[in-house]
VEXBATI-934985 format. One record per residue (C-alpha): residue in three letters; x, y, z; residue number from 0. Coordinates in nm, 3 decimals, padded with zeros to 5 digits, m for minus. Layout:
<rs>
R   residu         x         y         z   num
R      ALA         X         Y         Z   NUM
...
</rs>
This chain:
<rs>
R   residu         x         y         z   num
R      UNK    00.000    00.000    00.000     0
R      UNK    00.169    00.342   m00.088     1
R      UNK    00.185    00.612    00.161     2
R      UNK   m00.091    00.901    00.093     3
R      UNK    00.027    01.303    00.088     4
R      UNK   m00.241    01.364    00.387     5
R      UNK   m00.392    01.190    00.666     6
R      UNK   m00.516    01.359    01.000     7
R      UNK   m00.363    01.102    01.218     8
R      UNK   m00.020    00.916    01.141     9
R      UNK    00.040    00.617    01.374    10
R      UNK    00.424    00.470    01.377    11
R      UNK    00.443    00.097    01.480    12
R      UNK    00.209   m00.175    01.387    13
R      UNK    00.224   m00.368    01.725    14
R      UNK   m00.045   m00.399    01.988    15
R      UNK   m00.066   m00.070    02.019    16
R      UNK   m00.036    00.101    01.749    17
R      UNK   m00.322   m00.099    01.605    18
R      UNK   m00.517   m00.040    01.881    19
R      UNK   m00.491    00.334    01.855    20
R      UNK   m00.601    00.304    01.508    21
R      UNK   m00.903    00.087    01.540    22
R      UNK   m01.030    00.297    01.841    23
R      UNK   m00.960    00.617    01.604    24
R      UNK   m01.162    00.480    01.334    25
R      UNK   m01.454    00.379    01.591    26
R      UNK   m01.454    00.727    01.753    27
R      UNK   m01.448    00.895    01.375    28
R      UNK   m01.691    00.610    01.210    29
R      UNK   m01.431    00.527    00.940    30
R      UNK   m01.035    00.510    00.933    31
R      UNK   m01.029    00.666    00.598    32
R      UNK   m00.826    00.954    00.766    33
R      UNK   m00.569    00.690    00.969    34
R      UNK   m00.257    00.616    00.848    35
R      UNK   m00.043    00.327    01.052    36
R      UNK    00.370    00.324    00.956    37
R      UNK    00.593   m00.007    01.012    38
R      UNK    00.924    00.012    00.890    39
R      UNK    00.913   m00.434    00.884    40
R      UNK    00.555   m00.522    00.889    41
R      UNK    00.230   m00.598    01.138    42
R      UNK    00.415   m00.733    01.464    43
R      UNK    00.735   m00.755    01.356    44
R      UNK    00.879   m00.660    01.709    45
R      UNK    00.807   m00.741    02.065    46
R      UNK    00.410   m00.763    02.008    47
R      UNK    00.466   m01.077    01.760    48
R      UNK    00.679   m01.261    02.002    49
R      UNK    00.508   m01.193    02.334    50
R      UNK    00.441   m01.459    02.572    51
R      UNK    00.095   m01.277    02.610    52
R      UNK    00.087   m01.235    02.979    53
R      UNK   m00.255   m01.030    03.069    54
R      UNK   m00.229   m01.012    03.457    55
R      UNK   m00.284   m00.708    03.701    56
R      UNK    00.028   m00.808    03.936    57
R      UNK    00.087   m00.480    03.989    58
R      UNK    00.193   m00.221    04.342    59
R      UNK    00.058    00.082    04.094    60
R      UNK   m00.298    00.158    04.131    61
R      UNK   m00.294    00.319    03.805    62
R      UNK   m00.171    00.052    03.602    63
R      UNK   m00.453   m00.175    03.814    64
R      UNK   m00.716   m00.001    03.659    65
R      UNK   m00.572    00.002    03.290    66
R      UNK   m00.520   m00.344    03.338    67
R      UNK   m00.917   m00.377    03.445    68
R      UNK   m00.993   m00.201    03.134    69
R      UNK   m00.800   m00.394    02.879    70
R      UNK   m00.939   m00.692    03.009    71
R      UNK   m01.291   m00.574    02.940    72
R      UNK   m01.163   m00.576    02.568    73
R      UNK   m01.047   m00.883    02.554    74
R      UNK   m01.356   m01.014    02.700    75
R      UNK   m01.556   m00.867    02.445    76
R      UNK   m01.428   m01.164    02.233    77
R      UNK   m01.185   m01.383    02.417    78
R      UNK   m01.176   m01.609    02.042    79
R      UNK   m01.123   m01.381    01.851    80
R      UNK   m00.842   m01.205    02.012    81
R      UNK   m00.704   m01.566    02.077    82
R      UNK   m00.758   m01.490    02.480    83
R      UNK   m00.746   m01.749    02.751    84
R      UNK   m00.894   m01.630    03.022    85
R      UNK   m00.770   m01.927    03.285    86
R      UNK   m00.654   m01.710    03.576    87
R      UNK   m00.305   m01.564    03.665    88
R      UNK   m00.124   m01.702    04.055    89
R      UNK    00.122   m01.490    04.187    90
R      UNK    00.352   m01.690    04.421    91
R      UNK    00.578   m01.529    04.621    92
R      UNK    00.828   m01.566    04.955    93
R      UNK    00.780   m01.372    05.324    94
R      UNK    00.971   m01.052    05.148    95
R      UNK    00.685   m00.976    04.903    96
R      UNK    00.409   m01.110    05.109    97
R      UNK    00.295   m00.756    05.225    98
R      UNK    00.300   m00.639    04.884    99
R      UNK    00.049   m00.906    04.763   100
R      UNK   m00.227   m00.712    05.089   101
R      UNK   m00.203   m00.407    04.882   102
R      UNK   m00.216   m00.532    04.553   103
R      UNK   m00.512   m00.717    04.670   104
R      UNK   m00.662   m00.419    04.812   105
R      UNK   m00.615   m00.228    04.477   106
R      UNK   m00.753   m00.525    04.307   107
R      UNK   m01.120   m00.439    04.575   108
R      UNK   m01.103   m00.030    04.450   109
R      UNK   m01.140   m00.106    04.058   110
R      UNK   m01.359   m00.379    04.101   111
R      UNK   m01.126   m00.720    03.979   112
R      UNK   m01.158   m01.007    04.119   113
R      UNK   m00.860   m01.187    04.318   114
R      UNK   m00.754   m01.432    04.591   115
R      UNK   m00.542   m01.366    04.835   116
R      UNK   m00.405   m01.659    05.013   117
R      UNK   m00.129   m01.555    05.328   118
R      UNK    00.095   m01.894    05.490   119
R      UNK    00.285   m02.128    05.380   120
R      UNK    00.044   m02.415    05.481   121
R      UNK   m00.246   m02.259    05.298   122
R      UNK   m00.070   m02.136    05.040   123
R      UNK    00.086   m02.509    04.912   124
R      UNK   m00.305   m02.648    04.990   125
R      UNK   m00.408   m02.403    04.705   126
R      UNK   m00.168   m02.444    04.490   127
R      UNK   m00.275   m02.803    04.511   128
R      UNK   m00.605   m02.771    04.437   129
R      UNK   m00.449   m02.636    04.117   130
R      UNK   m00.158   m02.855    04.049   131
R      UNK   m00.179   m03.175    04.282   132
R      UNK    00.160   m03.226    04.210   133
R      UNK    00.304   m02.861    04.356   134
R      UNK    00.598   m02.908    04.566   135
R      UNK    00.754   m02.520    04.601   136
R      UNK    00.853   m02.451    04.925   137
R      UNK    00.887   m02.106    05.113   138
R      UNK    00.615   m01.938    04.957   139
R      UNK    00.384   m01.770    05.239   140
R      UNK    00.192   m01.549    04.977   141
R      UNK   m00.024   m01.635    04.681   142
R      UNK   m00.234   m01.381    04.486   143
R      UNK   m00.511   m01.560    04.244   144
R      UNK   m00.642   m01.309    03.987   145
R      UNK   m00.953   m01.477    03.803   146
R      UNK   m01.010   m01.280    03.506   147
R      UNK   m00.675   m01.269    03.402   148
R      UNK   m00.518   m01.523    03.164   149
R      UNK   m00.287   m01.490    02.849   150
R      UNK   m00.376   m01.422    02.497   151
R      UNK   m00.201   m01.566    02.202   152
R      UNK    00.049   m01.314    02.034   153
R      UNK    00.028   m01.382    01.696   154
R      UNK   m00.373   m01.387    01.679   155
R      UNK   m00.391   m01.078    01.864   156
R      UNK   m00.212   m00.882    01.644   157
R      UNK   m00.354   m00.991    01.334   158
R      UNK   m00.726   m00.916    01.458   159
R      UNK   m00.641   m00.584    01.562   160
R      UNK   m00.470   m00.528    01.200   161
R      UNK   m00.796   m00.702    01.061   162
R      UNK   m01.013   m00.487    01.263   163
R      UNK   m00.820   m00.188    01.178   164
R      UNK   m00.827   m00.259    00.770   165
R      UNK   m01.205   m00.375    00.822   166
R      UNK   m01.269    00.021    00.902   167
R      UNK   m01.080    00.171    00.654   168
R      UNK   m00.706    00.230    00.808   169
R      UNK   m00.398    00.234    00.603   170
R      UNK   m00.154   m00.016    00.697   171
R      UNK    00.144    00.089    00.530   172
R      UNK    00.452   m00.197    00.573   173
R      UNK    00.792   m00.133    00.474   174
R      UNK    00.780    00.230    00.551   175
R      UNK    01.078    00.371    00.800   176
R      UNK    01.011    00.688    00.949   177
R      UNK    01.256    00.916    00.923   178
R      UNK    01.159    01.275    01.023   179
R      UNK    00.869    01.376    01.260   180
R      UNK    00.823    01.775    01.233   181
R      UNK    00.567    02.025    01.275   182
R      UNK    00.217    01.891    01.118   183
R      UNK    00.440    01.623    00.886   184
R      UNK    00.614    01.266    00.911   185
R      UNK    00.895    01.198    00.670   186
R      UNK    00.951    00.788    00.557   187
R      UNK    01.121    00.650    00.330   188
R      UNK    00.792    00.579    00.126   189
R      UNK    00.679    00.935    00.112   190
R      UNK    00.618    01.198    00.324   191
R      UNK    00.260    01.288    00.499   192
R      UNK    00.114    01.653    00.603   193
R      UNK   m00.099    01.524    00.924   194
R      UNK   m00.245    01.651    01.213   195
R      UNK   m00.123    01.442    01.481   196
R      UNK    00.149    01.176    01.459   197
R      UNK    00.145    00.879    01.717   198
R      UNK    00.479    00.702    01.839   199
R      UNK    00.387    00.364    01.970   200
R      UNK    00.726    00.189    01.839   201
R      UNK    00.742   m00.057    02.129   202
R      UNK    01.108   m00.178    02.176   203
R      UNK    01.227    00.142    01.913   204
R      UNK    01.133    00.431    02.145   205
R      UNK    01.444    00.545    02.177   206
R      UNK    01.534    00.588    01.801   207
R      UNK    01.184    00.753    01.697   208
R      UNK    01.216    00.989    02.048   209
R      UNK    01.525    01.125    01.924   210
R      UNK    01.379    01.153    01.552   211
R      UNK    01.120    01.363    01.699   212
R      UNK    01.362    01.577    01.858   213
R      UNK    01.260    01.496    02.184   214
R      UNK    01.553    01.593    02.483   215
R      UNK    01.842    01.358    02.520   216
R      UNK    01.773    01.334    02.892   217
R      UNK    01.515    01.322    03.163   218
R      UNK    01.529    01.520    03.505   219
R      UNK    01.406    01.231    03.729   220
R      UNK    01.366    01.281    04.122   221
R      UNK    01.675    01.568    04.041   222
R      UNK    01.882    01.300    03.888   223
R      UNK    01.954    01.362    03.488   224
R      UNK    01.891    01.046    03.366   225
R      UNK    01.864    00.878    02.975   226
R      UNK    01.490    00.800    02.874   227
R      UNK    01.513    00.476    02.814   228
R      UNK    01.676    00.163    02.916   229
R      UNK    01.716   m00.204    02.820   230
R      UNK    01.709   m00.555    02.921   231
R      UNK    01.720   m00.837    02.780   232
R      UNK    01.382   m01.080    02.755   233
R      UNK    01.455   m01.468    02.766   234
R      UNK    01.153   m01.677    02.727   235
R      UNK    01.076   m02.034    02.552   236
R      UNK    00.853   m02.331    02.480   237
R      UNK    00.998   m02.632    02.682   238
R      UNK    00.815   m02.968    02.610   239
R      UNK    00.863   m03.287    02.835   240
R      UNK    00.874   m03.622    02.724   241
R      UNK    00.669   m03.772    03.023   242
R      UNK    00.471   m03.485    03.113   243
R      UNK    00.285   m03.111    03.056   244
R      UNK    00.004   m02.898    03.147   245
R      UNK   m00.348   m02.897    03.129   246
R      UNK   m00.431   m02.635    02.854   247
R      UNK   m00.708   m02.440    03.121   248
R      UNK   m00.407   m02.408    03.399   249
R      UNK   m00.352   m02.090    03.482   250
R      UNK   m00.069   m01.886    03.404   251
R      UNK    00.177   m01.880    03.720   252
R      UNK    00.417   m01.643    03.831   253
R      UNK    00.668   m01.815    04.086   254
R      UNK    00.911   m01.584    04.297   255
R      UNK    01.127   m01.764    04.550   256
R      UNK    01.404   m01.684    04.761   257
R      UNK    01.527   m02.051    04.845   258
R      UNK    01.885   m02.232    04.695   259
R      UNK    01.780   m02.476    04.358   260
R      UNK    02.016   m02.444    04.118   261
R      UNK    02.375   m02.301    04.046   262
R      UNK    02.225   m02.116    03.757   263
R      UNK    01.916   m01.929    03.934   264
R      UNK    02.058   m01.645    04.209   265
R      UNK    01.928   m01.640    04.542   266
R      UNK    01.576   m01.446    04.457   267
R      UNK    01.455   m01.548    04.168   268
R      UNK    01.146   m01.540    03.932   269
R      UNK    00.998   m01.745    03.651   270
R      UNK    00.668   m01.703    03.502   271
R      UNK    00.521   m02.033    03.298   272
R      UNK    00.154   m02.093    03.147   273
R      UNK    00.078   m02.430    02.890   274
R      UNK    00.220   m02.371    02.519   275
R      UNK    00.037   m02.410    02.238   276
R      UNK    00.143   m02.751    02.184   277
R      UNK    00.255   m03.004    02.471   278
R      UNK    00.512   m02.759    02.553   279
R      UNK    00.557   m02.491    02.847   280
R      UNK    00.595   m02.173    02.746   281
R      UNK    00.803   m02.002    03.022   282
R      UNK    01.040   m01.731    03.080   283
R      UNK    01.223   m01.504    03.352   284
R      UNK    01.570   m01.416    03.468   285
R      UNK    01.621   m01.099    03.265   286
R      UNK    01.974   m00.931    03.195   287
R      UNK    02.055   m00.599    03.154   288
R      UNK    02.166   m00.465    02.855   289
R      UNK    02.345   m00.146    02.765   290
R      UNK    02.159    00.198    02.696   291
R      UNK    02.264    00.204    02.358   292
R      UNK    02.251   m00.179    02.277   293
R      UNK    02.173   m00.307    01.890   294
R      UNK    01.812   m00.337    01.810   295
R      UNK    01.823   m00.475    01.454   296
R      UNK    01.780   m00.750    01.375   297
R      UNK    01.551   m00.761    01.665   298
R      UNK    01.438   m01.055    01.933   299
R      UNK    01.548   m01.417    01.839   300
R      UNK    01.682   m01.285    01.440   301
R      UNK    01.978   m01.118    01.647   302
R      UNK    02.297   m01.357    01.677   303
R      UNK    02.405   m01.244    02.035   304
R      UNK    02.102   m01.036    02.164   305
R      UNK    01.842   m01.298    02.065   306
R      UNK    02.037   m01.600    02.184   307
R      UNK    01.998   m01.771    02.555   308
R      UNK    02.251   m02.002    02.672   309
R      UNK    02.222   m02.377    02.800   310
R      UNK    02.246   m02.268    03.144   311
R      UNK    01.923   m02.042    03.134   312
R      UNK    01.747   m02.348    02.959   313
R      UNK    01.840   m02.535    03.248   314
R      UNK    01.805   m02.292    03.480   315
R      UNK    01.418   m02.279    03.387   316
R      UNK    01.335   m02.674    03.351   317
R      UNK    01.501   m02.710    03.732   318
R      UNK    01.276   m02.450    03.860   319
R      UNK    00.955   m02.621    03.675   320
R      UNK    01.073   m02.910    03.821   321
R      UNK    01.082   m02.788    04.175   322
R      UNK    00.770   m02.650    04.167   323
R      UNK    00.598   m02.927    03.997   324
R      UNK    00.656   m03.339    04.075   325
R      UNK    00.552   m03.414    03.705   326
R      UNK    00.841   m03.261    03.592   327
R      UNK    01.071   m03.485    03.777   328
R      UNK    01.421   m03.650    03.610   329
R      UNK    01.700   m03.587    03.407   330
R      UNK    01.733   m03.275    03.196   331
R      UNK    01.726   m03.471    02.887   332
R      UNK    01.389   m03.572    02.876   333
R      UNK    01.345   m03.195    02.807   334
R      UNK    01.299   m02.982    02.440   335
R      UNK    01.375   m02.668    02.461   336
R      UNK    01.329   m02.356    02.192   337
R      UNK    01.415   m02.103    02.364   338
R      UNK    01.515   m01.703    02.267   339
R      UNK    01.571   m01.379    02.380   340
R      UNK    01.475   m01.002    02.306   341
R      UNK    01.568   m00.677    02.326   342
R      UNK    01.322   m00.532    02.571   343
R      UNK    01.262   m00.098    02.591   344
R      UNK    01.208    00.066    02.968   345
R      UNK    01.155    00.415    03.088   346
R      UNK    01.281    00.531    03.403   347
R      UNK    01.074    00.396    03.642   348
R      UNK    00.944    00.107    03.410   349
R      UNK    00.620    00.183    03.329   350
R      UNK    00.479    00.346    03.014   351
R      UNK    00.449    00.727    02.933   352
R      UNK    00.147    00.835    02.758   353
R      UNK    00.041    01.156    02.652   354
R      UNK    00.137    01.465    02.458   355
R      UNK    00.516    01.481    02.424   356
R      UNK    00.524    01.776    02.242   357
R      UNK    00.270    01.984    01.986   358
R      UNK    00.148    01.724    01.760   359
R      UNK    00.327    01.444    01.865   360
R      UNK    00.179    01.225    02.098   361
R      UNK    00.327    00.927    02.253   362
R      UNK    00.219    00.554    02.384   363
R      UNK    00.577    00.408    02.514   364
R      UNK    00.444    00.092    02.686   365
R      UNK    00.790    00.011    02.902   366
R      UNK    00.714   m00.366    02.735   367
R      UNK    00.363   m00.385    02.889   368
R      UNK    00.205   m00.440    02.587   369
R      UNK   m00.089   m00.707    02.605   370
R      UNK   m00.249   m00.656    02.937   371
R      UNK   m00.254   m00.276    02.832   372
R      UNK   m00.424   m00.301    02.489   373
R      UNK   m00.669   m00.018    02.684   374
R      UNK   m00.376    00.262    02.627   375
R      UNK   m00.492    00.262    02.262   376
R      UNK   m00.864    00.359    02.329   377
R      UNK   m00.759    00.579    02.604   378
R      UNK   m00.519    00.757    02.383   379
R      UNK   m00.773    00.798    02.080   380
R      UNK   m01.007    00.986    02.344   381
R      UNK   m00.707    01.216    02.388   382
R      UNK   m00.630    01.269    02.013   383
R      UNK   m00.969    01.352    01.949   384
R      UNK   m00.971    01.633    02.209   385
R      UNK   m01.062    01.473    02.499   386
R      UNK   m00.934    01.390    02.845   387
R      UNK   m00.852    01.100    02.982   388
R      UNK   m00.803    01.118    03.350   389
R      UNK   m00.677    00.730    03.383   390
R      UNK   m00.347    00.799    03.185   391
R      UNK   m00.245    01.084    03.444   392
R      UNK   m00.004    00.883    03.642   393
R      UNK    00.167    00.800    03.318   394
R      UNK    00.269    01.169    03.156   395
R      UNK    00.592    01.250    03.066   396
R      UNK    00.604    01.540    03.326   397
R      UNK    00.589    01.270    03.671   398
R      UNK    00.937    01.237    03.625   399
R      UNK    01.041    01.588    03.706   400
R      UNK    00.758    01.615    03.954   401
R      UNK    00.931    01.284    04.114   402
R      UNK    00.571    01.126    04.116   403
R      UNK    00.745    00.753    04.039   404
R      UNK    00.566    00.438    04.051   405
R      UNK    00.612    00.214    04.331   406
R      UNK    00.899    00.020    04.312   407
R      UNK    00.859   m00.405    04.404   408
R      UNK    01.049   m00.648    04.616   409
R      UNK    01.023   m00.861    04.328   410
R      UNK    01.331   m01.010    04.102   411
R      UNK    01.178   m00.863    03.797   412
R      UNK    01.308   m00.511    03.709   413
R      UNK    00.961   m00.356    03.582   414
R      UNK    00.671   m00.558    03.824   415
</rs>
């Protein structure tokens, strides 16, 4: 598709939400004849095509509880279609995040989601049980149980929202790098467009299309200059069993524990694992960090060092399932593993900015919290369209200099 000369909205990325601005934009206007959406690869080429899918509300910030609430409420609308299984999400987690699972629970009470909160180790292993007869974790005196929460299939996402978005008339434009943003225009290397309003929601390329749009090199945060973005490295997999696996409705668990298992997990740890689309497990965790200015092309698992993991993670992972889980029991050779690795973008504080970065350009920079925030999208069209909305406020550009952070978690994981 070639790029048109005018449009009054230019969205750049074609990932979750990207696609979801431009779908919401075409539902608010009644056509997305005047919606234009740039990828410089194609529809979820980066992080939003390779997601594990995660849709949980496991979070401290009250904020991101009730975007969370909301994007559920999407996926609900329909769960096949957006490939969503809505089987639950367990949070299981040692005495030193056991507080932080009362006020996530309490959160969970204010915006009206359902969740379980389960405090002891005695109670906590009997409902785990009930789940998984064959749990065996030890140390964990906290559980939180949300019910409506779940994981949705990447790939099948992504292509309803782009089918949803050409259904109403938007211009999905592949192939097409941006590479100016000015004053009413965005330049690419298929044309150039006058617009009204451009909309960055490059995922993992924040950083390059923030500094195309001329945006400052550095952040005052809390009175510390500081860059705008940061990186880590992702590793996730599919690991199949030859004796054993999951029941497809099991819900997705995230496992924290602070006791000795292996040489290659540290002494906290985290892994998160739901059933794969096969036989397989797809599970993840132990994160590295990864230079400010680190490659991102090729991106994710295409990358020869950046999208590789090593043996040791692989085995790092199938020890932990194994501890966790009797079925998994016996040598590390009765395992398959696929594993990879991607280039994953933060913010500061690790959660996403949204709002009005400057005139005309207007910004949804998820901090890799893509799926279980498909709501920025419709939240950000109100926005674009003139109007306010007052549940992106804790997520503006400006809470940095104002020091109004996001709570920061006990947890192993750099951005919970």
């Amino acid at each position: 598709m070639t790029v048109p000369g005018t449009a009054r909205f230019v969205v750049v990325g074609a990932g979750v939400h990207g696609l979801s601005v431009a779908v919401h934009l075409a539902e608010a206007l009644g056509s997305g004849d005047d919606v234009v959406v740039l990828d410089k690869q194609r529809v979820g080429a980066g992080a939003s095509g390779i997601s594990g899918g995660i849709v949980r509300n496991f979070y401290r910030s009250p904020a991101t509880n009730e975007i969370v609430s909301r994007s559920v409420e999407i996926f609900e609308l329909d769960p096949a279609l957006f490939g969503f299984r809505q089987v639950g999400y367990v949070a299981v987690v040692p005495e030193a995040q056991a507080d932080e699972l009362e006020v996530i629970a309490a959160q969970h009470v204010d915006v009206g989601y359902p969740s379980t909160l389960v405090r002891g180790e005695e109670a906590v292993t009997e409902h785990m049980r009930m789940l998984f007869p064959d749990w065996r974790a030890i140390g964990s005196t906290a559980l939180l149980h949300e019910q409506r929460s779940g994981w949705a299939d990447a790939r099948t996402t992504v292509e309803a929202l782009a089918g949803m978005a050409r259904s109403a008339g938007v211009r999905i434009v592949e192939g097409a790098e941006v590479t100016g943003v000015g004053d009413g225009a965005v330049e690419s290397s298929e044309g150039d467009i006058r617009c009204e309003a451009v909309v960055l929601a490059p995922g993992p390329w924040a950083r390059e299309l923030w500094a195309i749009a001329g945006l400052p090199a550095s952040l005052v945060v809390a009175g510390q200059e500081r860059r705008p973005f940061h990186y880590w490295q992702v590793r996730e997999g599919e690991y199949e069993h030859a004796g054993a696996a999951l029941d497809p409705r099991a819900p997705v668990v995230h496992l924290d524990a602070d006791v000795p298992v292996s040489e290659h997990l540290p002494d906290h740890w985290g892994i998160y694992f739901r059933p794969g689309l096969g036989r397989g497990v797809a599970a993840g965790g132990l994160p590295l960090a990864l230079p400010d200015d680190c490659e991102l092309d090729p991106y994710g698992p295409s990358h020869p060092v950046l999208g590789a993991t090593t043996a040791e993670f692989d085995d790092a992972i199938t020890t932990a399932l194994a501890w966790a889980l009797g079925r998994f029991d016996g040598p590390r050779e009765r395992w398959a593993s696929s594993s990879g690795a991607s280039q994953t973008c933060f913010t500061p504080d690790s959660y996403p900015i949204v709002g009005w970065l400057r005139d005309g350009v207007y910004g949804v920079l998820d901090s890799n919290h893509g799926f279980k925030m498909l709501a920025l999208g419709k939240l950000a069209a109100v926005e674009l369209l003139g109007g306010k909305a007052a549940e992106l406020s804790a997520f503006r550009l400006d809470r940095f200099a104002q020091a109004a952070l996001h709570p920061v978690s006990a947890s192993p994981y750099p951005w919970t």
